[in-house]
C-alpha positions as CSV (number, residue, x, y, z in Angstrom):
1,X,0.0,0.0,0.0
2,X,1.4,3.3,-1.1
3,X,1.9,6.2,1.7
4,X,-0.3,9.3,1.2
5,X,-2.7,11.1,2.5
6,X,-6.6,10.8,3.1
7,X,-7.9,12.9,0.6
8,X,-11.6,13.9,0.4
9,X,-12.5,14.6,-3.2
10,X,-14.9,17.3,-4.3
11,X,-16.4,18.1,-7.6
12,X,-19.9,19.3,-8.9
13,X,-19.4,17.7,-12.0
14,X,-22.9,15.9,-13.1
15,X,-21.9,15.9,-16.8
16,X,-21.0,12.7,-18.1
17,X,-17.9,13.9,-20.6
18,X,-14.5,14.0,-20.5
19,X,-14.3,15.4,-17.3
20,X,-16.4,12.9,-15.8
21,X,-13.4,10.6,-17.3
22,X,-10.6,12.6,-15.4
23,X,-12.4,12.2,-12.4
24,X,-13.2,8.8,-12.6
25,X,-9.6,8.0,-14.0
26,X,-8.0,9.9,-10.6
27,X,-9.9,7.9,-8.8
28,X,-9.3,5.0,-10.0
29,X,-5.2,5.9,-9.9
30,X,-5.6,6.9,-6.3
31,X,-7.2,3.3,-5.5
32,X,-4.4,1.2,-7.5
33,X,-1.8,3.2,-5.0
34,X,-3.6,2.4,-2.1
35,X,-4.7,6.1,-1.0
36,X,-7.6,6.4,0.7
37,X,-10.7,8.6,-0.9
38,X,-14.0,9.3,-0.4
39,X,-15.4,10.8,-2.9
40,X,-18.0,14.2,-2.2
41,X,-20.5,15.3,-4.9
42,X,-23.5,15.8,-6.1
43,X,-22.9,12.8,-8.5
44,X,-20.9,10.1,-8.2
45,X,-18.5,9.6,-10.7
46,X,-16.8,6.9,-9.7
47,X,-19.7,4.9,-8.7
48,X,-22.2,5.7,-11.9
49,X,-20.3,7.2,-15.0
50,X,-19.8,3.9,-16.6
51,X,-22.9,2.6,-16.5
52,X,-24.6,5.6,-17.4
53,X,-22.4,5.8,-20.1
54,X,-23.0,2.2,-21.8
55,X,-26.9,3.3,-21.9
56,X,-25.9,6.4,-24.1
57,X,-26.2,9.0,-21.0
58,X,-23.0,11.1,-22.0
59,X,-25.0,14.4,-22.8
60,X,-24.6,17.7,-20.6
61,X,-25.3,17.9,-17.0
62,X,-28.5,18.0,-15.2
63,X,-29.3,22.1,-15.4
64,X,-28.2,21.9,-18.8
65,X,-31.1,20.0,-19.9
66,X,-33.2,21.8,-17.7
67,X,-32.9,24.9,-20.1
68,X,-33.1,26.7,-17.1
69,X,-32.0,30.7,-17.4
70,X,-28.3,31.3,-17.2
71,X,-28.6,33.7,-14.5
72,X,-30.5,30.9,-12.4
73,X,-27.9,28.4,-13.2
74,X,-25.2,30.7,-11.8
75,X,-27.4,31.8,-8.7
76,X,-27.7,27.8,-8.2
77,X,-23.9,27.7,-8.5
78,X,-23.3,30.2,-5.9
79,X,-25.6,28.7,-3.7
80,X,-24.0,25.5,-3.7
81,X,-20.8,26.6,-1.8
82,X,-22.2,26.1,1.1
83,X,-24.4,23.0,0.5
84,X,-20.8,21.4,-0.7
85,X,-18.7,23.0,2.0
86,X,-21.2,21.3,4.1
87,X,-21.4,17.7,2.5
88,X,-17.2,18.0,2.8
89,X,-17.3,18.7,6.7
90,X,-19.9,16.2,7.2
91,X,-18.0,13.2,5.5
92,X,-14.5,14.7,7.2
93,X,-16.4,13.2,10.7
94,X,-16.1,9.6,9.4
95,X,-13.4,9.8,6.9
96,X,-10.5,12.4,8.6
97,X,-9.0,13.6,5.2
98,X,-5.3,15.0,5.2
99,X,-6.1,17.0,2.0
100,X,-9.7,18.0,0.3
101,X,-8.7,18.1,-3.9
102,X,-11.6,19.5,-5.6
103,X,-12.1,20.4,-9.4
104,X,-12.5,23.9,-9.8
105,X,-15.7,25.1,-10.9
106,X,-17.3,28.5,-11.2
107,X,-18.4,30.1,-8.2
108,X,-17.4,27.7,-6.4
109,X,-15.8,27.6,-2.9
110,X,-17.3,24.5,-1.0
111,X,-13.9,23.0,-1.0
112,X,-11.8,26.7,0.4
113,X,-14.2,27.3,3.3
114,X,-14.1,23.5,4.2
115,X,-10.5,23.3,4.2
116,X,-10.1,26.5,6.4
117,X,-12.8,25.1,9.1
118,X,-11.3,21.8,8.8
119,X,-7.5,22.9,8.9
120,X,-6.3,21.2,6.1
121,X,-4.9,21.9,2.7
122,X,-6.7,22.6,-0.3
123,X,-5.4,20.8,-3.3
124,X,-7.3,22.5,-6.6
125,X,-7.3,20.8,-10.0
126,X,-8.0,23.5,-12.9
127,X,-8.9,22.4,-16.1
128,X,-9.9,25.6,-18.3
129,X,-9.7,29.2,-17.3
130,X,-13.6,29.3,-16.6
131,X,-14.4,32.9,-16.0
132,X,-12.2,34.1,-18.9
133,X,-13.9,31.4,-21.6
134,X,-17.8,32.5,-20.2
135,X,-17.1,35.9,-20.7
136,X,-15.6,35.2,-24.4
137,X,-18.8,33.3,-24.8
138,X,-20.6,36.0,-23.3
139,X,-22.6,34.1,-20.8
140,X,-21.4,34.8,-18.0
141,X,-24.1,37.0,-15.9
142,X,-22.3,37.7,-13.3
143,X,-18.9,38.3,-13.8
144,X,-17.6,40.8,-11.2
145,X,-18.6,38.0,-8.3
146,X,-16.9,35.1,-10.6
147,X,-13.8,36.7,-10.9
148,X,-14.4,37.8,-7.0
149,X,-14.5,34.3,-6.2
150,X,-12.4,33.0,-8.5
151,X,-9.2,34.8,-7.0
152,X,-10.3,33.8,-3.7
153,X,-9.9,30.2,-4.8
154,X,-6.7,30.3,-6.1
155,X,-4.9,32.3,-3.4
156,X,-6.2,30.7,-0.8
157,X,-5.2,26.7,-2.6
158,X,-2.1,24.9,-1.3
159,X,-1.2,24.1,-4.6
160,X,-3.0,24.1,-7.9
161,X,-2.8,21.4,-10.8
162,X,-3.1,22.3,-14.1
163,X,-3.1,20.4,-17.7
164,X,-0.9,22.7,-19.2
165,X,1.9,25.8,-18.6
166,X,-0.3,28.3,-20.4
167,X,-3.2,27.0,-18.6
168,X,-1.0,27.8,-15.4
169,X,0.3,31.4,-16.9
170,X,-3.2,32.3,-17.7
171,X,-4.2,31.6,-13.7
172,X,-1.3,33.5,-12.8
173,X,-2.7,36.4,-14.3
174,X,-6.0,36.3,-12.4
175,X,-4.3,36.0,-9.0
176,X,-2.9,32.6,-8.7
177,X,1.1,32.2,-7.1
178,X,3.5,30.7,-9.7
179,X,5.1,28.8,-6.6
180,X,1.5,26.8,-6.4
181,X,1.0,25.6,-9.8
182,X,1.9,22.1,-10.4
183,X,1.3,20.8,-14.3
184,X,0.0,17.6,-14.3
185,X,-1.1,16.7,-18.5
186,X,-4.2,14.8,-18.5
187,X,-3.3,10.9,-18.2
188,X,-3.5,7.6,-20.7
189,X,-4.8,4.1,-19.4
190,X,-2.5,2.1,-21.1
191,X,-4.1,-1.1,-20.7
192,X,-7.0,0.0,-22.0
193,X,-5.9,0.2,-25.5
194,X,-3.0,-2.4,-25.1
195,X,-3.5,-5.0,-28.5
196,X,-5.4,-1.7,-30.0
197,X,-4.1,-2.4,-33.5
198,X,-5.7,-5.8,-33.7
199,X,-8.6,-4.9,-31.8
200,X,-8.8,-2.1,-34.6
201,X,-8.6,-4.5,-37.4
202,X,-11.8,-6.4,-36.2
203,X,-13.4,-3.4,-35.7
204,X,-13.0,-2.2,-39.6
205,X,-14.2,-5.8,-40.4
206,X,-17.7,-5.5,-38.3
207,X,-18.3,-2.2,-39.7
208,X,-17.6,-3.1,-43.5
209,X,-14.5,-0.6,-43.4
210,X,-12.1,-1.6,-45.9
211,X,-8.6,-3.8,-44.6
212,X,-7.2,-1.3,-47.7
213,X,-8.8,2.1,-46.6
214,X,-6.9,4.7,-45.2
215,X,-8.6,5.5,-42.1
216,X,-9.1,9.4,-40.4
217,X,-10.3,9.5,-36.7
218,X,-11.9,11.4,-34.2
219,X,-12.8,10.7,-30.9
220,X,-15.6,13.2,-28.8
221,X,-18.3,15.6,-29.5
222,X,-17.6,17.7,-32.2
223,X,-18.9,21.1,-32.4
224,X,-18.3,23.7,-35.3
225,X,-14.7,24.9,-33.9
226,X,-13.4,21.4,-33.9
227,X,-13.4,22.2,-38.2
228,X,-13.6,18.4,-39.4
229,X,-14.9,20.2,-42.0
230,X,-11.3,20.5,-43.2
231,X,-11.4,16.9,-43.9
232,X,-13.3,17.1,-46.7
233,X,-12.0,20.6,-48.2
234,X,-8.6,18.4,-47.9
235,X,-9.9,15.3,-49.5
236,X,-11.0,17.5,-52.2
237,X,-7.8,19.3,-52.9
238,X,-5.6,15.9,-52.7
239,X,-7.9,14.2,-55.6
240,X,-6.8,10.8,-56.2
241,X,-4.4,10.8,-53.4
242,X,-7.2,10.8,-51.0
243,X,-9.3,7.9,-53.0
244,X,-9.2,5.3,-50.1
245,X,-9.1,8.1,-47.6
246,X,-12.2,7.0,-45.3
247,X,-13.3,9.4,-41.7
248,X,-14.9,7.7,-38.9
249,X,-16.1,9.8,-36.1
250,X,-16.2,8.1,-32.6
251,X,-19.4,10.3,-30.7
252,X,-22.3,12.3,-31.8
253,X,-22.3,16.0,-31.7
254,X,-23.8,19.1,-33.2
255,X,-21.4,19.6,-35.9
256,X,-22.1,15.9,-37.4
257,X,-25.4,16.7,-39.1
258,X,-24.3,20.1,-41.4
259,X,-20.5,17.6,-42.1
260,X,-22.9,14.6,-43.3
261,X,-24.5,17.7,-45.7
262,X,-21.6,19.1,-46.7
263,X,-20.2,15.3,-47.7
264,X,-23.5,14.6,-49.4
265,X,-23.1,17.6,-51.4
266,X,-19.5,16.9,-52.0
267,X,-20.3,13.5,-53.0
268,X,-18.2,11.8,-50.1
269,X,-20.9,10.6,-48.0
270,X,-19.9,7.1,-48.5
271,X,-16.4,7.8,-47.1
272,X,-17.7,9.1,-43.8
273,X,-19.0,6.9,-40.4
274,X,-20.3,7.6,-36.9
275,X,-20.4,5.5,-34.3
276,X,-22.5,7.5,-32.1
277,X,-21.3,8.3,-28.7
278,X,-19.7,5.2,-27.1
279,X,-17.9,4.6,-23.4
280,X,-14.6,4.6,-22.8
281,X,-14.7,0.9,-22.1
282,X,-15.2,0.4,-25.9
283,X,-12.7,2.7,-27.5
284,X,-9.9,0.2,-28.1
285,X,-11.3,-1.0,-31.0
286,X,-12.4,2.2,-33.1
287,X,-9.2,3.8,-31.9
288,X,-7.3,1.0,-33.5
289,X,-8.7,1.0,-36.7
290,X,-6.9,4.9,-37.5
291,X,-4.7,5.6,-39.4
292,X,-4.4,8.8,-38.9
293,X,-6.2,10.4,-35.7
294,X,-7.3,13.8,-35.9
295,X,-7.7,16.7,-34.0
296,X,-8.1,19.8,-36.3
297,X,-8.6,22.3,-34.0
298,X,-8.9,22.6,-30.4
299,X,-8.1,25.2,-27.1
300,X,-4.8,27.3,-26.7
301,X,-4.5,25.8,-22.9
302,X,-5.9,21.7,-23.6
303,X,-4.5,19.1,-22.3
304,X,-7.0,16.9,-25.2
305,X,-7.9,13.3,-23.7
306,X,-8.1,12.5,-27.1
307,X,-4.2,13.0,-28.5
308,X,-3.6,10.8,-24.9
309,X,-5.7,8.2,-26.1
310,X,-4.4,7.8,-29.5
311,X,-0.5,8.2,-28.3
312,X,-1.4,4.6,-26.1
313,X,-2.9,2.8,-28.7
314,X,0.1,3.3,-30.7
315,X,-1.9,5.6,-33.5
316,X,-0.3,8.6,-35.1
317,X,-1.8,12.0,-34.8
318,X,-2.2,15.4,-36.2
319,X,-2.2,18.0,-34.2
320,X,-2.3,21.9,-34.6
321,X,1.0,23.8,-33.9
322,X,0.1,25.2,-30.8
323,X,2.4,25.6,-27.5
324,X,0.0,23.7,-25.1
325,X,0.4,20.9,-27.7
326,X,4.2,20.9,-28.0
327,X,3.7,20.5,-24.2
328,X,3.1,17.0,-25.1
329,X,4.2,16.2,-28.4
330,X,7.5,17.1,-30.8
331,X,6.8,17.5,-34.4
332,X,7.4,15.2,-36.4
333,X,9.2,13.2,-33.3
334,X,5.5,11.7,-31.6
335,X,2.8,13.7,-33.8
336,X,2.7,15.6,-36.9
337,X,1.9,19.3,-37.2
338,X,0.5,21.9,-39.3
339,X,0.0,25.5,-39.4
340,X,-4.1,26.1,-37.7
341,X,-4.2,29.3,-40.1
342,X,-2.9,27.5,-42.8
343,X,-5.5,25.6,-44.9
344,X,-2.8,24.7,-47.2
345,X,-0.7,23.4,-44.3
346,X,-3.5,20.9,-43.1
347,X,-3.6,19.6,-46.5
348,X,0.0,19.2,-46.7
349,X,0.6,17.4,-43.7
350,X,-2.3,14.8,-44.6
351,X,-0.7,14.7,-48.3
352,X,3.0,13.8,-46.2
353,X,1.1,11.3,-44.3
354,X,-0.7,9.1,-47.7
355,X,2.8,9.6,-49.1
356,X,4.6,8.2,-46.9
357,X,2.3,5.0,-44.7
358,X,5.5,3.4,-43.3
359,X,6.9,6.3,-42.2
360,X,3.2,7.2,-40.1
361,X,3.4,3.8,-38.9
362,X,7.0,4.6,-36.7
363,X,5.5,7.8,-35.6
364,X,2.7,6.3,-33.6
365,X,4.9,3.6,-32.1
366,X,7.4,6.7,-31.0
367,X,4.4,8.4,-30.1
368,X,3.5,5.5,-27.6
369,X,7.4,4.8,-26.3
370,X,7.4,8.9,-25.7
371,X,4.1,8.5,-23.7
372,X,5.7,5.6,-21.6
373,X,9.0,7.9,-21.1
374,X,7.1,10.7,-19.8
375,X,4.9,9.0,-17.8
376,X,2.0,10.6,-19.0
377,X,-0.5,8.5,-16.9
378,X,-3.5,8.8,-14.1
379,X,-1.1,7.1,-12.1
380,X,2.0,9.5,-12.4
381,X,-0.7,12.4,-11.9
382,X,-2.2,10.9,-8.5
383,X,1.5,10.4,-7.8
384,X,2.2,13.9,-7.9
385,X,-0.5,14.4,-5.6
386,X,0.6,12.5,-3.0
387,X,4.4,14.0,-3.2
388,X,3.0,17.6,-3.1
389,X,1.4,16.8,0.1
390,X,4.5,15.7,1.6
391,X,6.5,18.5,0.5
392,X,3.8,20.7,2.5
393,X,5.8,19.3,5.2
């Protein structure tokens, strides 16, 4: 059994996405190392995500489908600080935590004012710089008490874990110490996608996907800004290079009905799947059966599960050149890159990569060795945990 601390762990996470999966995955990584948890929230990750998520429950959170007012979602949110602060003190009287770690979220400060009553640290995981994105968005109704609170969080934290340096930059700038931030990349299972390539070769057999085609990837819920539109502009400008070219998407989202159009229209709707969204449990297979994963677009601070989860199944991957990116990955080394304001450049990296199979094929076993090197897993990540807890001293 590994030494560490008690830790009581907060979220108000009721969605069951990719951050139910970091949740569940810490979790999980905290039980293989023997540290005591007891989870504290709303919903239960660790006890109903997976279920949930084999009967196709993977949509947004309870007051999401509610379609309740945004100003009422966010007066919920403040209200729940103390309704959380008070499920963390009550489960403290049976389970004596050393740390609370909670998952930020906005508004909220359950997890500050029960660590100050309880007298013990405050470990806070960040995942996106909330306040900043909802005002972007221009949802955010109240914005003076978010960013009120939001400081208050992050000075008072013992430390703060982030996915990515400019993640951590960007909290520095709203009030966070650089001496508290810890980055901590989002993790790979590695024996969840181990024997991925043959797993993926009777997965293009069930689904009529040719042994010969050259399969395109993507794993989640694409929107619009996640531009898999590019695909086909890119299929179109390669001609006969992309013949066998084929793009299977591994979820449902909004952007899947307009791409299926555009394909239509394009006459590539026969080169085009979607599985429809799928657990975790059952990603091996479709992950295997890339060629090529993609991720066309995504965040300046991300830490994408999905570039994890592609690197441990031993599948190549193109990324944009971004720095949170090259956080993880070296061009041409573990992933290829192109330019994101560079239409051209997108096509020329796919037109490098039909060029040249063999060559794809080494990347995405060096992607995999790199992942093993760096230790990019749930278990390095609880690791850390428990280390910066015994440097607190």
């Amino acid at each position: 059994m590994a030494e560490g601390p008690r830790v009581l762990y907060h979220h108000r996470t009721r969605a069951f996405d990719g951050q139910a999966v970091h949740i569940r995955e810490m979790l999980r990584a905290f039980e293989k190392m023997g540290v005591p948890y007891r989870e504290v929230a709303l919903v239960r990750q660790r006890e109903g995500m997976e279920s949930l998520a084999l009967n196709g429950a993977l949509g947004g959170g309870v007051l999401r489908r509610l379609s309740l007012p945004r100003a009422v979602v966010e007066c919920l949110e403040v209200l729940y600080s103390s309704k959380g602060a008070k499920m963390l003190c009550q489960a403290a009287l049976e389970f004596s935590p050393d740390l609370i770690y909670e998952r930020h979220a906005l508004h909220c400060e359950a997890g500050l004012r029960a660590a100050r009553k309880m007298g013990v640290p405050l470990f806070l995981e960040v995942n996106s710089p909330m306040v900043g994105e909802m005002e972007s968005l221009g949802l955010l109704k109240f914005p003076k008490r978010a960013r009120r609170s939001e400081r208050r969080v992050l000075e008072g934290a013992d430390r703060i874990f982030v996915v990515t340096r400019v993640l951590g930059d960007i909290l520095v700038r709203a009030g966070a110490d650089p001496s508290k931030i810890v980055v901590t990349p989002n993790g790979a299972d590695l024996s969840a996608f181990e024997g991925a390539l043959e797993a993926g070769k009777k997965f293009r057999q069930k689904q009529g996907i040719s042994p010969t085609a050259f399969v395109m990837g993507f794993v989640g819920f694409p929107r619009a800004w996640h531009r898999l539109d590019r695909v086909l502009d890119a299929w179109k400008s390669l001609g006969t290079l992309a013949k066998d070219c084929f793009l299977l998407i591994v979820g449902e989202g909004p952007a899947v009905p307009p791409l299926l159009a555009k394909a239509r229209a394009m006459g590539f709707a026969h080169k085009i799947a979607v599985t429809g969204p799928l657990p975790r449990s059952a990603l091996k297979g479709p992950v295997g059966a890339f060629d090529l994963a993609m991720i066309p677009a995504i965040n300046p601070y991300a830490s994408p599960l999905k570039l994890l989860d592609s690197l441990a199944a031993g599948i190549p991957t193109l990324v944009p050149d971004q720095p949170n990116l090259h956080e993880h990955v070296r061009p041409g080394e573990h992933a290829l890159f192109f330019d994101p304001n560079s239409p051209s450049s997108f096509v020329q990296s796919l037109r490098e990569a039909l060029e040249d199979v063999d060559a794809l094929k080494s990347l995405g076993k060096r992607g995999r060795q790199h992942l093993l090197d760096a230790g990019m897993t749930w278990e390095a990540n609880a690791r850390r945990v428990c280390e910066e807890w015994k440097s607190l001293g």
